[in-house]
Backbone bond lengths (Angstrom), bond angles and torsions (degrees), N, CA, C in turn:
res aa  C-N    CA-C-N  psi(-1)  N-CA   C-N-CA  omega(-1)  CA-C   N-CA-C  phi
1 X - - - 1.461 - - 1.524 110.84 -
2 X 1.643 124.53 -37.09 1.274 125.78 167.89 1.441 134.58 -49.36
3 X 1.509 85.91 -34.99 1.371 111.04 178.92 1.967 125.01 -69.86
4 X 1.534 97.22 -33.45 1.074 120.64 -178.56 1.809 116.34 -70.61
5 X 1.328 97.44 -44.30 1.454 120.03 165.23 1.231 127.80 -68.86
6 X 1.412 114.54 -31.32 1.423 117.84 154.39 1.661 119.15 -63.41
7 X 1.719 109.84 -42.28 1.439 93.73 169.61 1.406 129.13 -86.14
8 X 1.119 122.48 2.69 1.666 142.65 157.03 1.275 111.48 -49.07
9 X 1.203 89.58 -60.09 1.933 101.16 -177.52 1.405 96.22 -71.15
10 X 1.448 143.77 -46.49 1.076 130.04 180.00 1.769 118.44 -36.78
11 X 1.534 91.78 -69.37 1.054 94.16 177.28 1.268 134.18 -100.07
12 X 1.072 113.29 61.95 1.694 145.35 174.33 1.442 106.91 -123.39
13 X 1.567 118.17 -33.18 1.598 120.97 178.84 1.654 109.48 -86.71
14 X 1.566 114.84 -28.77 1.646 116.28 -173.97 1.942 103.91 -73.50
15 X 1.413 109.23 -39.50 1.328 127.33 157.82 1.646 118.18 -26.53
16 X 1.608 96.64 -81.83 1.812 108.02 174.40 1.508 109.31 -44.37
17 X 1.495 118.77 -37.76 1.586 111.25 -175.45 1.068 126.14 -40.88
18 X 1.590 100.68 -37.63 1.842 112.74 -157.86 1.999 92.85 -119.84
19 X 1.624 109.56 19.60 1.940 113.83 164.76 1.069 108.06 95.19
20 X 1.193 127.08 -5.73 1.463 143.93 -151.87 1.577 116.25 -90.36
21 X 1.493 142.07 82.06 1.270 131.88 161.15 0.985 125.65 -28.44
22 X 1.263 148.13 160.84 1.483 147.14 164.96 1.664 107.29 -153.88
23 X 1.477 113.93 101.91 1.213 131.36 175.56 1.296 131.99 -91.73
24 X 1.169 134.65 158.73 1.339 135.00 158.02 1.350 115.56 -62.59
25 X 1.197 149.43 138.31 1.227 153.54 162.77 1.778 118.42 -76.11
26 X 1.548 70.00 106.96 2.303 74.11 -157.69 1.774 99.95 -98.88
27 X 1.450 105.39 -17.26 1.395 95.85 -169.85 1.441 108.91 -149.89
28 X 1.409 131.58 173.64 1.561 120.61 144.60 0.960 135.21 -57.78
29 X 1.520 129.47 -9.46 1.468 123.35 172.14 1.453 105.70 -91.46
30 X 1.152 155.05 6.47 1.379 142.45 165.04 1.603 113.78 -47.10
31 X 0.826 120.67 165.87 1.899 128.32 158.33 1.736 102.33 -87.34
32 X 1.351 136.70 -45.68 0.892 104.26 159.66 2.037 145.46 -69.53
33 X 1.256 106.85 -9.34 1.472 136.42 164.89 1.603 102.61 -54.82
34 X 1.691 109.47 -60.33 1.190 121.93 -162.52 1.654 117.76 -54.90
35 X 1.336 92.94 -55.02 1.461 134.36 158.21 1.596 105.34 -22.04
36 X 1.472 100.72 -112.94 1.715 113.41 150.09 1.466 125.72 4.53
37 X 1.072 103.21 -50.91 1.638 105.04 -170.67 1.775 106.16 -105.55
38 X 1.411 129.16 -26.58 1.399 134.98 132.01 1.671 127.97 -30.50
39 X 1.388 105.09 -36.55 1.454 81.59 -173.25 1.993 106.47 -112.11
40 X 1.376 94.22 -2.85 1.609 117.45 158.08 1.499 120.66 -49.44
41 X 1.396 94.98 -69.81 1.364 114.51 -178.89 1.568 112.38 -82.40
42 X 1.046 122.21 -4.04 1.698 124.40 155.52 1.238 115.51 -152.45
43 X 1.134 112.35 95.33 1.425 116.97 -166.79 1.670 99.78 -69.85
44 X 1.369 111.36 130.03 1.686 104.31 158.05 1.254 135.72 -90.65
45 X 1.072 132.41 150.35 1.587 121.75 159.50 1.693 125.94 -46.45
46 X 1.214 107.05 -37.90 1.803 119.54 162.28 1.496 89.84 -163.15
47 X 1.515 99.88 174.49 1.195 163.05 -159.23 1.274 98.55 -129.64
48 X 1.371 104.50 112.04 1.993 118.92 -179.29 1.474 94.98 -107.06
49 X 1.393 142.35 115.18 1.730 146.65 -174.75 1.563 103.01 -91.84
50 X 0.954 133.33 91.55 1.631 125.68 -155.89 1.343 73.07 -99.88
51 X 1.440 118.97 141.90 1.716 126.96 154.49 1.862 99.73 79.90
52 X 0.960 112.86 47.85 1.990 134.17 -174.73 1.181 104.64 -45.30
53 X 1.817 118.28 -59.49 1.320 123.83 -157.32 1.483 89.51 81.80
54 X 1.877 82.88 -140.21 1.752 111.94 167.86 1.290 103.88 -101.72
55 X 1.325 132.50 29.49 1.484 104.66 151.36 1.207 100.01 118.27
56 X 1.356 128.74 20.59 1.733 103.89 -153.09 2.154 87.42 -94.09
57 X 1.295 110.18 -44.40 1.372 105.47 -176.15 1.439 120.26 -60.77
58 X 1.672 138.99 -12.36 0.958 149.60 179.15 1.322 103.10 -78.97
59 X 1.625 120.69 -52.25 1.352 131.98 -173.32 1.397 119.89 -60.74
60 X 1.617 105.05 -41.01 1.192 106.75 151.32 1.356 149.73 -70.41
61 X 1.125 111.69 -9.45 1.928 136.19 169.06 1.651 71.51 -79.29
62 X 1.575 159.36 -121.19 0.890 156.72 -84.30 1.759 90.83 -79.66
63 X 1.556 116.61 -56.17 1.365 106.44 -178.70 1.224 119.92 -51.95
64 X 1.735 127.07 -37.83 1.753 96.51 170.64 1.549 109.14 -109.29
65 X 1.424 110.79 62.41 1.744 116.86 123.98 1.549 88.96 103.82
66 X 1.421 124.11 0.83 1.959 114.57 -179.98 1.784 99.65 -69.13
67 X 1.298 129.74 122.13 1.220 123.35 138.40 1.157 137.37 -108.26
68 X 1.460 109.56 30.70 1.922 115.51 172.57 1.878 106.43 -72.09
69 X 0.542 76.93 151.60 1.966 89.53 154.47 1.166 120.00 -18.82
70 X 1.445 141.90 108.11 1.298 129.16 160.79 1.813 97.02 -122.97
71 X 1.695 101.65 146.37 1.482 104.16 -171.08 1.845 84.50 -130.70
72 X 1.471 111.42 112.63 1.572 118.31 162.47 1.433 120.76 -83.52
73 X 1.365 102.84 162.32 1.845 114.90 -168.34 1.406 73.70 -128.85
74 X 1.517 114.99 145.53 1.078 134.25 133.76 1.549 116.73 -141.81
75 X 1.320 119.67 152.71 1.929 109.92 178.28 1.344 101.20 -117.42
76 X 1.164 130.87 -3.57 1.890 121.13 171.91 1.270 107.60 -61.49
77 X 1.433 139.66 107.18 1.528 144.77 148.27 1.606 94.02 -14.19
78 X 1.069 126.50 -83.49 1.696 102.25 -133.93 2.251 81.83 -95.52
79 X 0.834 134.55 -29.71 1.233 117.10 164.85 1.474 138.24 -49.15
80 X 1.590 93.79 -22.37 1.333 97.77 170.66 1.894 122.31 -87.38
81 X 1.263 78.29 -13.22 1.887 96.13 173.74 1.920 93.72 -68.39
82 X 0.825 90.78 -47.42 1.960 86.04 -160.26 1.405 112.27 -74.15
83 X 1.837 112.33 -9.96 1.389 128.20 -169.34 1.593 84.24 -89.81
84 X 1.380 135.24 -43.56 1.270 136.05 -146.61 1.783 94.78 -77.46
85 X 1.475 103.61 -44.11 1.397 100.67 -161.30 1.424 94.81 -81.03
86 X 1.188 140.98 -17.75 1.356 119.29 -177.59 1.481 115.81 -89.29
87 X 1.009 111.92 -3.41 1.621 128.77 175.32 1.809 120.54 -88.63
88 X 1.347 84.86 -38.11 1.504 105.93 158.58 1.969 122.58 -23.17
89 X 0.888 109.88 -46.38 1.205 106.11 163.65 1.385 148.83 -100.66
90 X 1.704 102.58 10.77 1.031 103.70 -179.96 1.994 97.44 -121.33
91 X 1.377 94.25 125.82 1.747 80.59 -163.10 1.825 106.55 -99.89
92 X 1.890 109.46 43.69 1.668 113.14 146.90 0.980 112.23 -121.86
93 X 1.445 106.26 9.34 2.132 102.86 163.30 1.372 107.58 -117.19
94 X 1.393 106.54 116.84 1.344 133.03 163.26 1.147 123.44 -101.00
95 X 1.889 111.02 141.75 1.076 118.95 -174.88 1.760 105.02 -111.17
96 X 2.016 89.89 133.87 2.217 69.31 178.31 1.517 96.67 -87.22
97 X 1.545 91.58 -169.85 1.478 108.12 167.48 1.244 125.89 -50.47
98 X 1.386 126.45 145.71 1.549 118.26 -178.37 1.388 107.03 -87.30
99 X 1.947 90.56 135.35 1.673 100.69 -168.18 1.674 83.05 175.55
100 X 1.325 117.70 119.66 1.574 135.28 148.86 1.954 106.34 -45.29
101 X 1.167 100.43 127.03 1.606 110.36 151.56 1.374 126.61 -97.91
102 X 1.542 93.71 155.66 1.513 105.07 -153.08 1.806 102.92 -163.62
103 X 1.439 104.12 170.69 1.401 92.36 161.30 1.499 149.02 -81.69
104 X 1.214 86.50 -7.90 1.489 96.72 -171.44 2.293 111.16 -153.57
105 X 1.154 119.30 108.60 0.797 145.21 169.12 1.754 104.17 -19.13
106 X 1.716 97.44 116.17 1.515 92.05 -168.37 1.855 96.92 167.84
107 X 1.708 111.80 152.89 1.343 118.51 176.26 1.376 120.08 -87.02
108 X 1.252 136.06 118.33 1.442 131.86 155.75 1.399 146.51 -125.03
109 X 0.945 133.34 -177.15 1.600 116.45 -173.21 1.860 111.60 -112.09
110 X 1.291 113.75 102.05 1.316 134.06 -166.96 2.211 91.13 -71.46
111 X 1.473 103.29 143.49 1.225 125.63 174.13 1.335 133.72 -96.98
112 X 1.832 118.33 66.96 1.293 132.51 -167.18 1.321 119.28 -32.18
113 X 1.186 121.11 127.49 1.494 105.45 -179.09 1.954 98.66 -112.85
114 X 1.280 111.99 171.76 1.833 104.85 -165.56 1.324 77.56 -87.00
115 X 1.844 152.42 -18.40 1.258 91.78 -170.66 1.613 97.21 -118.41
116 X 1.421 128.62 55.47 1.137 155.93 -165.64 1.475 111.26 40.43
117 X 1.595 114.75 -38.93 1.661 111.56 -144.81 1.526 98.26 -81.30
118 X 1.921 136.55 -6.50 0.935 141.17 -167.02 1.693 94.42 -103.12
119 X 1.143 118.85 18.08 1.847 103.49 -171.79 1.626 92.58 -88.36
120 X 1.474 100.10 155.89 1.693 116.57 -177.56 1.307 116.05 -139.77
121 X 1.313 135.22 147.44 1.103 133.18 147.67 1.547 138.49 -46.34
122 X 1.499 96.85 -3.89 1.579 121.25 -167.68 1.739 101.97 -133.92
123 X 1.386 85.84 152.86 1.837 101.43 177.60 1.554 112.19 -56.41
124 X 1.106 119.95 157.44 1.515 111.77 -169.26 1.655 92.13 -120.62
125 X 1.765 112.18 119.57 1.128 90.93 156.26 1.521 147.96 -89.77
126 X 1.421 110.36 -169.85 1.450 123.79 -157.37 2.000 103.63 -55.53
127 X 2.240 122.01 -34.38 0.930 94.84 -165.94 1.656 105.03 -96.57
128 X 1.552 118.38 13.27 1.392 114.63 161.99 1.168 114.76 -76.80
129 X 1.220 123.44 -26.23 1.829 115.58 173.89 1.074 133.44 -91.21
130 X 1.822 119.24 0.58 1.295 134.21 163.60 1.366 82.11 -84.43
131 X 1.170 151.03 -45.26 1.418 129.10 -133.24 1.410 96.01 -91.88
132 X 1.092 143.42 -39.07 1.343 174.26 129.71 1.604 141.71 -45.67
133 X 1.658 112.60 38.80 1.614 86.81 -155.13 1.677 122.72 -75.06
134 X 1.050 100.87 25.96 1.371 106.00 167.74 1.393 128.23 -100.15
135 X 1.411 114.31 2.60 1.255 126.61 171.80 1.266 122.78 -107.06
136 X 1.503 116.12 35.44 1.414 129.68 -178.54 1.652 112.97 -95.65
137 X 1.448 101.47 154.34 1.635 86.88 -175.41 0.863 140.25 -96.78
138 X 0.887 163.88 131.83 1.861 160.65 -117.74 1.610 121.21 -152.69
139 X 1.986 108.31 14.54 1.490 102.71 -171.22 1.704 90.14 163.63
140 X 1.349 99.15 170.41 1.217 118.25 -178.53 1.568 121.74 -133.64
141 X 1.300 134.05 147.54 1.767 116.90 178.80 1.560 75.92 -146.05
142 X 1.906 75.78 145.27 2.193 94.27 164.08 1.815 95.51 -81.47
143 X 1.559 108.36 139.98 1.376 120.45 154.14 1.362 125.83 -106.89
144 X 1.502 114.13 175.59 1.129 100.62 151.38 1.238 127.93 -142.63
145 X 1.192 125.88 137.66 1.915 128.94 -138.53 1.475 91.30 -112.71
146 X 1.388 114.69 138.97 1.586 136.56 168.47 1.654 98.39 -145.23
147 X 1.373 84.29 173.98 1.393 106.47 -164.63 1.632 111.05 -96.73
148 X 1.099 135.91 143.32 1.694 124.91 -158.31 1.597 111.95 -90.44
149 X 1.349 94.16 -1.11 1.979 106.14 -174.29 1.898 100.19 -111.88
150 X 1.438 102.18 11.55 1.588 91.65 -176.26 1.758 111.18 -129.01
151 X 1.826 90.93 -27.11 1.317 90.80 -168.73 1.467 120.02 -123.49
152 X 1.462 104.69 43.13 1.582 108.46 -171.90 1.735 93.28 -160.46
153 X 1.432 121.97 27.95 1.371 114.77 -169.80 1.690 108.12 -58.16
154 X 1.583 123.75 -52.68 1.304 140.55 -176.17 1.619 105.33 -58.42
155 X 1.387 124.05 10.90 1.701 119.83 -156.12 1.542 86.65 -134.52
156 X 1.111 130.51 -62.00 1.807 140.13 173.65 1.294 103.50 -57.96
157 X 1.460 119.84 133.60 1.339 103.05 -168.18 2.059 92.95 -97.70
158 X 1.407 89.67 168.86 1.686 95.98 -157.22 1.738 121.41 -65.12
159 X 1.223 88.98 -34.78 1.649 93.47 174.15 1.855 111.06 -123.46
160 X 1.247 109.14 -173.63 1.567 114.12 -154.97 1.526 139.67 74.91
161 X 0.945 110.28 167.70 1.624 116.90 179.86 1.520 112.15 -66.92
162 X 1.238 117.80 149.40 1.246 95.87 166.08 1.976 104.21 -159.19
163 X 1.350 120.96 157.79 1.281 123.13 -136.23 1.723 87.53 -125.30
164 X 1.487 92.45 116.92 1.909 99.92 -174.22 1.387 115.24 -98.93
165 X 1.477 134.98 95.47 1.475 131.08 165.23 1.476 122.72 -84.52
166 X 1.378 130.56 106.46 1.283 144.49 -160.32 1.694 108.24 -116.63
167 X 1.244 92.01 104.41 1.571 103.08 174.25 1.284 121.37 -147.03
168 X 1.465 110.74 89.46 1.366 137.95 -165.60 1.866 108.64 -128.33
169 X 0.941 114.14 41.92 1.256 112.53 165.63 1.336 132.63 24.52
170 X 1.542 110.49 59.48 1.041 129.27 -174.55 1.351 129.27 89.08
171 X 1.278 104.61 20.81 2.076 119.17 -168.15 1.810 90.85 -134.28
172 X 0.922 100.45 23.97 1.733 98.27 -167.95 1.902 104.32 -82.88
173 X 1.119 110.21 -37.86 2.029 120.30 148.68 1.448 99.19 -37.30
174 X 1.251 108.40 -65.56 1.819 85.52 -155.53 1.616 105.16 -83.96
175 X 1.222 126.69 -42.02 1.692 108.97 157.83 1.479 108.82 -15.32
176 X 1.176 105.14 -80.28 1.704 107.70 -169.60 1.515 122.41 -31.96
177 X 1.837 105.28 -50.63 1.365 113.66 177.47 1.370 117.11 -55.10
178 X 1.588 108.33 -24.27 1.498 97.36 -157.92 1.408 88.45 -112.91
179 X 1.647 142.62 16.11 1.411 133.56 129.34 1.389 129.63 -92.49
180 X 1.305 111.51 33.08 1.525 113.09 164.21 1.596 136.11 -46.71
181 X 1.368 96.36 -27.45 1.845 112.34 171.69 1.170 100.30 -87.88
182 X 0.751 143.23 5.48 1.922 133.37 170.02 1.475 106.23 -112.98
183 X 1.694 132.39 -32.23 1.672 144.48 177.22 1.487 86.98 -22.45
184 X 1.082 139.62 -50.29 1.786 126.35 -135.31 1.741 86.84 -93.32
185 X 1.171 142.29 -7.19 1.158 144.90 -159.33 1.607 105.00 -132.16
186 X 0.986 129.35 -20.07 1.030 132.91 170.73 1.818 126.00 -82.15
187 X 1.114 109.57 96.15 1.579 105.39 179.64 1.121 130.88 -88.09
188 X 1.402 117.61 -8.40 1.633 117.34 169.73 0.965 96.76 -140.71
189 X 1.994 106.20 135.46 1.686 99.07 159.58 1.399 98.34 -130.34
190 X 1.709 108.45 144.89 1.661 113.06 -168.48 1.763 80.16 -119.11
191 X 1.509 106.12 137.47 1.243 112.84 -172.40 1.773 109.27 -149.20
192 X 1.436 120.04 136.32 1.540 99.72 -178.54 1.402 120.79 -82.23
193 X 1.343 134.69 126.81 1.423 137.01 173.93 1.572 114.39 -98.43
194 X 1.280 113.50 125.03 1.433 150.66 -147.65 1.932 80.47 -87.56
195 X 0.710 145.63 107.69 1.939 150.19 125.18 1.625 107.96 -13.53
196 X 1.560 92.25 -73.64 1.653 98.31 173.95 0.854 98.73 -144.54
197 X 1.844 109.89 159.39 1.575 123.22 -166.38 1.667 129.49 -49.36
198 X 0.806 137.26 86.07 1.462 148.23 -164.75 1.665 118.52 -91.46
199 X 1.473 120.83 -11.05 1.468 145.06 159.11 1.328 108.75 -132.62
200 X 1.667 117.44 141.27 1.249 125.65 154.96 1.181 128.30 -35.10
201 X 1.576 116.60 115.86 1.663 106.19 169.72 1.532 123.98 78.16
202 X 1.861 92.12 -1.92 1.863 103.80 177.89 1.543 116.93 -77.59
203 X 1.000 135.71 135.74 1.578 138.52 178.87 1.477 113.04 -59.38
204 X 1.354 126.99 115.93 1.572 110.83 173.06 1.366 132.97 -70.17
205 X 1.408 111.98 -175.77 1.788 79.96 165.98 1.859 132.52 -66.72
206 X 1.034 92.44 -13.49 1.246 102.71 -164.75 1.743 97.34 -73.69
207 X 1.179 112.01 -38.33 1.342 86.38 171.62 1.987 118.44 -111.07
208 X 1.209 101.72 15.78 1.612 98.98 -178.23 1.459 100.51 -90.71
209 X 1.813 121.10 -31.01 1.449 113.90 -158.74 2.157 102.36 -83.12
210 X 1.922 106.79 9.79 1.216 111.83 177.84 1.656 112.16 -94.51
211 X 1.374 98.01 -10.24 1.593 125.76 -155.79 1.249 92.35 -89.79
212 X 1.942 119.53 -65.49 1.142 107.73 -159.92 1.768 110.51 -83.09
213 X 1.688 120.85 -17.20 1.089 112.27 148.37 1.509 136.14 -8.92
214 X 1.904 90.79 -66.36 1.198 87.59 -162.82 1.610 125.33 -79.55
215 X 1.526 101.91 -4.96 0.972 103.26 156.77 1.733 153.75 -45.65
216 X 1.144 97.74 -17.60 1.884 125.24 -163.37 1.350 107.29 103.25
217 X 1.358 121.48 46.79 1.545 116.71 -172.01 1.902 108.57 -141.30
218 X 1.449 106.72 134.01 1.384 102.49 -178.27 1.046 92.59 -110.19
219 X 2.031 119.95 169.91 1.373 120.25 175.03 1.394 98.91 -87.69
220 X 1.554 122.34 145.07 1.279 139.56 172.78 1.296 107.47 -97.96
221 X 1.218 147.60 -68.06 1.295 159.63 154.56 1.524 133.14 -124.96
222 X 1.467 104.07 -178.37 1.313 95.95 -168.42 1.701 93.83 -133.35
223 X 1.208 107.76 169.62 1.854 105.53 -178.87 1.592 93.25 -155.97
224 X 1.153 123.49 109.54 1.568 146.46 148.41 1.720 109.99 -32.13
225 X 1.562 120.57 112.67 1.502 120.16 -154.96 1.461 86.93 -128.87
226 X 1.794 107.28 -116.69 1.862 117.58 -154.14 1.664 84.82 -92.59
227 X 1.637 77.93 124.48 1.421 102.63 169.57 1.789 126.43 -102.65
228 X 1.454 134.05 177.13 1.098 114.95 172.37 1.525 106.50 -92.95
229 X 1.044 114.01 129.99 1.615 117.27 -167.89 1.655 117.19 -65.38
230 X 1.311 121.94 -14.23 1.642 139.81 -119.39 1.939 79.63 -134.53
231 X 1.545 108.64 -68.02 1.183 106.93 -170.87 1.819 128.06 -107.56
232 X 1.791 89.75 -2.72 1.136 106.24 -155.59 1.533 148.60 56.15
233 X 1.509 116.32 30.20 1.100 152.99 177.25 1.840 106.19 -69.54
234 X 1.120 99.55 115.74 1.844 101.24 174.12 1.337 90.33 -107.47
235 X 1.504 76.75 143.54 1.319 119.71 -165.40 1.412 106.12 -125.81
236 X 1.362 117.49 -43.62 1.486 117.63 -174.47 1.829 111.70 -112.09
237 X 1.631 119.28 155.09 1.699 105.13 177.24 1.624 78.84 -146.66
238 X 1.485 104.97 167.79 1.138 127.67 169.08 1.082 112.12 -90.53
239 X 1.607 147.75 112.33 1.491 129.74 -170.20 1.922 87.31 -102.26
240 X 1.495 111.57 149.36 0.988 119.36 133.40 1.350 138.89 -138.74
241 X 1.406 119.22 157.56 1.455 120.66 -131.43 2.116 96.61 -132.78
242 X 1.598 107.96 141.22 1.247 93.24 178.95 1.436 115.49 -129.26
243 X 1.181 158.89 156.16 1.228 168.69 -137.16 1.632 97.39 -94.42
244 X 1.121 139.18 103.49 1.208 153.34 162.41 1.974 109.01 -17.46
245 X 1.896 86.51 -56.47 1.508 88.56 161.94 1.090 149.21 -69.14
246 X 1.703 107.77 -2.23 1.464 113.60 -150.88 2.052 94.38 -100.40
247 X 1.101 95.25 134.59 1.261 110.66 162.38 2.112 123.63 -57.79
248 X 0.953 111.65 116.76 1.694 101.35 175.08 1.487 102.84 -126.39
């Protein structure tokens, strides 16, 4: 048992490196619980990581026990280098090409943030960077944005279910738009919903969880995320969403 706790703690500290909590699973409302019992009860063919970083959400599908396929998006040039090499050894996580998703096929200039995983395609407002001052931006890179149902057909494998996590900081609408040819195949999508506006021009929840509705999608749960540190005000939730058709 000592022993076990020593590697707990191990890997609870390799976790924090890359921002990453790593909990015990005490209940059904966790995000990792949610998770867990999501890809149980519908198993996918992969796991598409829209918005990767370095890896921390993949790593965590591997810590509670998924070994299907996961294929990550990331569009940061040199982040996606460090996403590639840490993926590197496991040969059912794939990394695509670097390129932001979006709806519609086209170049733009993505909004670095210093602690990368907050960068957006959109202006960041004023109460995400009080809430956060480490998620301010510090630079700019040209991308280039495609659509996830047009430009990765040979990378998704062709048939099966498959389980969509979208975390793009406020561009998580147009991801969606621009995977409309894959919706009928897709049975879960876990997506972050905004409380109040936290990027320019970003959809809140209030109106994205009408959006992905209308897609063929009900809400399954909800998971409590970025909070205000100061007053403790949430601001951010994890929505996840399930296929109207899908059996649970």
């Amino acid at each position: 048992m000592a022993r076990l706790r020593v590697l707990e703690a191990a890997v609870k500290r390799a976790f924090r490196a890359f921002g990453l909590e790593i909990q015990r699973l005490r209940g059904a409302g966790t995000q990792e619980a949610v998770i867990r019992n999501l890809l149980r009860r519908l198993p996918p063919v992969a796991v598409l990581d829209v918005g990767a970083n370095k890896g921390q959400y993949a790593a965590a599908l591997r810590y509670l026990g998924y070994r299907g396929v996961i294929i990550s998006f990331e569009a940061l040039t040199h982040i996606h280098a460090e996403l590639s090499k840490r993926a590197r050894g496991d040969p059912k996580w794939l990394v695509a090409p670097c390129a932001a998703l979006g709806s519609e096929a086209q170049r733009a200039e993505i909004n670095v943030a210093s602690n990368t995983s907050s960068s957006s395609l959109l202006p960041m407002l004023e109460v995400h960077a009080q809430a956060a001052p480490r998620s301010v931006y510090v630079g700019k890179e040209s991308v280039e944005i495609v659509r996830l149902d047009q430009a990765f057909e040979t990378l998704i494998p062709p048939a099966g279910s498959l389980f969509l996590k979208v975390d793009t900081q406020g561009y998580e609408r147009e991801v969606l738009k621009g995977s409309t040819a894959l919706m009928p195949r897709i049975a879960v999508i876990q997506v972050e919903l905004s409380l109040v506006p936290l990027y320019a021009t970003a959809p809140t929840l209030a109106e994205m969880v009408p959006y992905v509705e209308s897609l063929g999608y009900e809400m399954f749960n909800i998971v409590p995320g970025f909070k205000e540190p100061r007053t403790g005000r949430l601001l951010q939730v994890d929505g996840f969403f399930v296929r109207r058709a899908c059996s649970l």
